[in-house]
PASEBA-1860 file (N, C-alpha, C; in nm, 3 decimals):
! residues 109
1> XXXXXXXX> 4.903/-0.380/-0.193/4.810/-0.490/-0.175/4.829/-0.592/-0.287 ~ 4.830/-0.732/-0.218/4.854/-0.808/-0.379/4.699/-0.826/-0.437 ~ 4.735/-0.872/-0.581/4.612/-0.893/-0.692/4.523/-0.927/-0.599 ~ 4.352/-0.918/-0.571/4.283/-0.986/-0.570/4.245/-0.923/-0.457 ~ 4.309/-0.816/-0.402/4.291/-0.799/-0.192/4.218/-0.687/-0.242 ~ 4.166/-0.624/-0.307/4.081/-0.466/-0.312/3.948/-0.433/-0.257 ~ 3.901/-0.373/-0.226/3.839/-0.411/-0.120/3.675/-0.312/-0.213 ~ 3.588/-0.400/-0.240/3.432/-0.348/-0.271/3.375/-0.244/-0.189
9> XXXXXXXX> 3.294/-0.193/-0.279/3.202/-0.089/-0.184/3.150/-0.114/-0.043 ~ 3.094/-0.234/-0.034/3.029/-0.284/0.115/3.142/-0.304/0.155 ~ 3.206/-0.384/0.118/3.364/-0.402/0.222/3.411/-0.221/0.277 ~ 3.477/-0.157/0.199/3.478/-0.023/0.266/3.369/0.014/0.362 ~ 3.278/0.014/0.331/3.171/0.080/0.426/3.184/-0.008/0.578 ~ 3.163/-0.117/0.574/3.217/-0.242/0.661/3.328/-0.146/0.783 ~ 3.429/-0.171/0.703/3.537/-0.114/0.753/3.557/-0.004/0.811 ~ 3.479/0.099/0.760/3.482/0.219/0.804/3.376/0.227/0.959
17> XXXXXXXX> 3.263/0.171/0.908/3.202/0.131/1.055/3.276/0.077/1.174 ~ 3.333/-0.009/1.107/3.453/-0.074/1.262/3.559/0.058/1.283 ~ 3.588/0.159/1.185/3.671/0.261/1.241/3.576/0.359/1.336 ~ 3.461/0.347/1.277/3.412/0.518/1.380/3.347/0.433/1.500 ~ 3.308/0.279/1.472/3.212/0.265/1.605/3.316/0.208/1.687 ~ 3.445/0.176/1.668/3.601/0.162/1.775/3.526/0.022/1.855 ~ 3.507/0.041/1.997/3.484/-0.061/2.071/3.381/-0.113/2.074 ~ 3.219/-0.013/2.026/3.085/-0.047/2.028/3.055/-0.158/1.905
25> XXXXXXXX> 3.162/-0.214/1.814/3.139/-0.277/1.688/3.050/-0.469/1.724 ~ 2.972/-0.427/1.714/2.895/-0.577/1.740/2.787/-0.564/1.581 ~ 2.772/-0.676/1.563/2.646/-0.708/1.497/2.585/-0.547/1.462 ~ 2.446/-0.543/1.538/2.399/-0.440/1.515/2.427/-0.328/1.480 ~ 2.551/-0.328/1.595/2.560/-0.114/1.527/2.634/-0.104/1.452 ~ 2.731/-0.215/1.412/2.774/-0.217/1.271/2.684/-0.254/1.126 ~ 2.558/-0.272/1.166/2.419/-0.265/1.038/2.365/-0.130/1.044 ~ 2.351/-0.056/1.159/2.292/0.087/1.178/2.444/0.156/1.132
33> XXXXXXXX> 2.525/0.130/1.157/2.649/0.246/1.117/2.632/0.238/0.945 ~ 2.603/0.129/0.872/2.657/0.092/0.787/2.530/0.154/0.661 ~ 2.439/0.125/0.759/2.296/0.210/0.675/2.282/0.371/0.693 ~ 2.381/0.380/0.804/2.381/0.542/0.780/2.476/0.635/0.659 ~ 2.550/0.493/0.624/2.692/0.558/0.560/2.629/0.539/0.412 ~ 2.552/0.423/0.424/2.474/0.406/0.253/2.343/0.547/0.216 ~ 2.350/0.588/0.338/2.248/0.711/0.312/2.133/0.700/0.226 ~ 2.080/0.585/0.271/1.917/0.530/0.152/1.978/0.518/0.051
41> XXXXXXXX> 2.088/0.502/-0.057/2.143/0.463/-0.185/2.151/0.316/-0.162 ~ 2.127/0.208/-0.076/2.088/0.081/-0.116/2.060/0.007/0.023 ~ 1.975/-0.117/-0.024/1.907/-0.177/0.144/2.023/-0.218/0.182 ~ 2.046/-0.241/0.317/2.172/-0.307/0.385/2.054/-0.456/0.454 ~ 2.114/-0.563/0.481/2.037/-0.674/0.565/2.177/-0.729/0.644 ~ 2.147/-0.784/0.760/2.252/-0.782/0.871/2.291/-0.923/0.838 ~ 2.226/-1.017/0.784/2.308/-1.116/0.701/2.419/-1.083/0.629 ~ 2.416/-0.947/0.549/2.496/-0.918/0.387/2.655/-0.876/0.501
49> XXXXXXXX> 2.585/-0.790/0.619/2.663/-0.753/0.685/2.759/-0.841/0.782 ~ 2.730/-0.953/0.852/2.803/-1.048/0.856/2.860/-1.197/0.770 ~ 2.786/-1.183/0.649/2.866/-1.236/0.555/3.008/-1.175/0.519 ~ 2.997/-1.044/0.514/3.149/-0.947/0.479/3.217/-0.937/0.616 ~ 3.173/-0.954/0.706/3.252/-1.000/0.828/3.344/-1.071/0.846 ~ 3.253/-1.170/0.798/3.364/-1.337/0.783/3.448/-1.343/0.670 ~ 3.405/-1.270/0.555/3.486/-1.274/0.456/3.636/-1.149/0.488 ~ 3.601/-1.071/0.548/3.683/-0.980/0.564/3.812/-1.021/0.716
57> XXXXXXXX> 3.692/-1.112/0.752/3.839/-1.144/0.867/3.892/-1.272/0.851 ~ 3.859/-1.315/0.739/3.931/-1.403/0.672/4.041/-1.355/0.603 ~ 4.011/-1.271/0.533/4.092/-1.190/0.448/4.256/-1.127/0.535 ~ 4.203/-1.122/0.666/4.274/-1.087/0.788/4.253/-0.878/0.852 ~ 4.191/-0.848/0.759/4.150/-0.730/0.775/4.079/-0.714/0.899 ~ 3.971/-0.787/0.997/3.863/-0.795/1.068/3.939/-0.869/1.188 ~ 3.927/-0.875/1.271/3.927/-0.970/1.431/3.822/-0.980/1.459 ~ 3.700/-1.038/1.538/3.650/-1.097/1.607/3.666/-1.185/1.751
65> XXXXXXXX> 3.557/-1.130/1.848/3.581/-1.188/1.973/3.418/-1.226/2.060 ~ 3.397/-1.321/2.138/3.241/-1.306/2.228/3.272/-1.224/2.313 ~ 3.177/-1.079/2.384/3.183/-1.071/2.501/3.113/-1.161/2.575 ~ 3.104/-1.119/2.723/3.009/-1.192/2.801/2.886/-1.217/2.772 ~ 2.799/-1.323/2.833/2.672/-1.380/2.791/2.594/-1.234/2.866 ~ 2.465/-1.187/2.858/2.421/-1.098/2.896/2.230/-1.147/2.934 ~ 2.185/-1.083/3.013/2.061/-1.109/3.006/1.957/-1.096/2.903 ~ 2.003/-0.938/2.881/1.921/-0.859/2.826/1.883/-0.976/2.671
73> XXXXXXXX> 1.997/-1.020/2.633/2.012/-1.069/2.481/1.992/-1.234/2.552 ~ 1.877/-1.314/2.627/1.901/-1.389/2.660/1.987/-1.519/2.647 ~ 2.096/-1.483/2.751/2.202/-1.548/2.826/2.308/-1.539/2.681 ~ 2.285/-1.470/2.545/2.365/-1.513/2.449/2.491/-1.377/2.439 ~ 2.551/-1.427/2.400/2.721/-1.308/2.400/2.690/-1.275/2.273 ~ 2.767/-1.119/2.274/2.778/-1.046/2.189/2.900/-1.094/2.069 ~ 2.899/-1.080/1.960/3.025/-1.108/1.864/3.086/-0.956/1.866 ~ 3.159/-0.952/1.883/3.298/-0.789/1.831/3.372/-0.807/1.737
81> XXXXXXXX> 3.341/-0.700/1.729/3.441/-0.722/1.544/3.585/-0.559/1.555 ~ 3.677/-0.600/1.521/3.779/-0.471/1.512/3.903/-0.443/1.396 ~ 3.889/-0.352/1.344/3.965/-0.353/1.212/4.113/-0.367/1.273 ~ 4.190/-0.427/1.216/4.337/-0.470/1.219/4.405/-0.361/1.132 ~ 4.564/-0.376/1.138/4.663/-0.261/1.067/4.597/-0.296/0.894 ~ 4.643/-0.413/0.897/4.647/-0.459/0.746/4.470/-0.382/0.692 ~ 4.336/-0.386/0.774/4.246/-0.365/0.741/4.255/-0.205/0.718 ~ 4.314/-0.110/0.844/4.273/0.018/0.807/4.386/0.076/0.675
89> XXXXXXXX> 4.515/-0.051/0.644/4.557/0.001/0.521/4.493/-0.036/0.348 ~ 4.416/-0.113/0.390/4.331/-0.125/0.306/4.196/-0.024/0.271 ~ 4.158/0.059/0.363/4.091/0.177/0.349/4.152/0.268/0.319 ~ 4.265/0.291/0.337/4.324/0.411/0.316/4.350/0.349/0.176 ~ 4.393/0.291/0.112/4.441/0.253/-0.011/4.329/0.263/-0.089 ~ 4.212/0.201/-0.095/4.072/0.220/-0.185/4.082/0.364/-0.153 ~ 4.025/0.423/-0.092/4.021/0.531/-0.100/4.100/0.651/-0.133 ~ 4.221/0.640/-0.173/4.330/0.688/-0.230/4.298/0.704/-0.384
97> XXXXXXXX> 4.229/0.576/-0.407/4.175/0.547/-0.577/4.040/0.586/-0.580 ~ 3.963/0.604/-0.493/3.870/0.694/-0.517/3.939/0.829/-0.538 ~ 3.957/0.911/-0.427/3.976/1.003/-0.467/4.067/1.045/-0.602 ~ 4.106/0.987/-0.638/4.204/0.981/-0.778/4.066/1.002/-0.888 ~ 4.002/0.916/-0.843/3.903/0.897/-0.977/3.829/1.042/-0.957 ~ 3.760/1.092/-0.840/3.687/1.135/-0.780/3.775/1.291/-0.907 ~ 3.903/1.328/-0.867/3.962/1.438/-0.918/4.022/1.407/-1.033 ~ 4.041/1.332/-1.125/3.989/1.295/-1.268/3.915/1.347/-1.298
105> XXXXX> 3.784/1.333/-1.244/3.636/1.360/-1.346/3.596/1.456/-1.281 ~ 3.669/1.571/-1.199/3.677/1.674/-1.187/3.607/1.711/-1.068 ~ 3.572/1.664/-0.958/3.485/1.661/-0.831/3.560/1.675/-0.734 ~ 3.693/1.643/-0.745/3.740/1.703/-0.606/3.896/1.783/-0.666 ~ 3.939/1.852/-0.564/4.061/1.963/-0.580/4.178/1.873/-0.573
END
């Protein structure tokens, strides 16, 4: 990754939500995925969560698309969001340096 691409705590978490929620990744259940993964260790707000959206698919990590307009959400389309190659090698890479640190300071094997 060059200088500057490393990817923050919310960014990982971000990311990892677009890996487990695959096709369901909209808005919402990427704020409920994302508050489940923070496990009450800090508030999440669905602003913070599509701010790192845009920043992350800027970054080129993220895609974005509308589905169809829907009733239920009157007449308004859903946004989708889906991690790209470059994004899930960027998880695997932070997390490579976690776990490094993680078995450093003696917590994992």
């Amino acid at each position: 990754m060059p200088k500057g691409d490393y990817l923050g705590e919310f960014e990982q978490m971000i990311l990892t939500a677009l890996m487990l929620l695959r096709e369901n990744a909209y808005g919402m259940t990427i704020h409920e995925q994302v508050e489940k993964l923070a496990a009450g260790l800090r508030s999440v707000s669905l602003g913070s969560v599509y701010t790192t959206l845009d920043r992350l698919e800027q970054k080129g990590y993220v895609r974005s698309w509308f589905g169809g307009a829907t009733e239920e959400r009157g007449g308004r389309s859903k946004r989708f969001f889906e991690i790209t190659g470059s994004g899930e090698l960027a998880v695997r890479n932070s997390l490579k340096v976690a776990g490094n640190l993680l078995r450093e300071l003696g917590y994992a094997s």
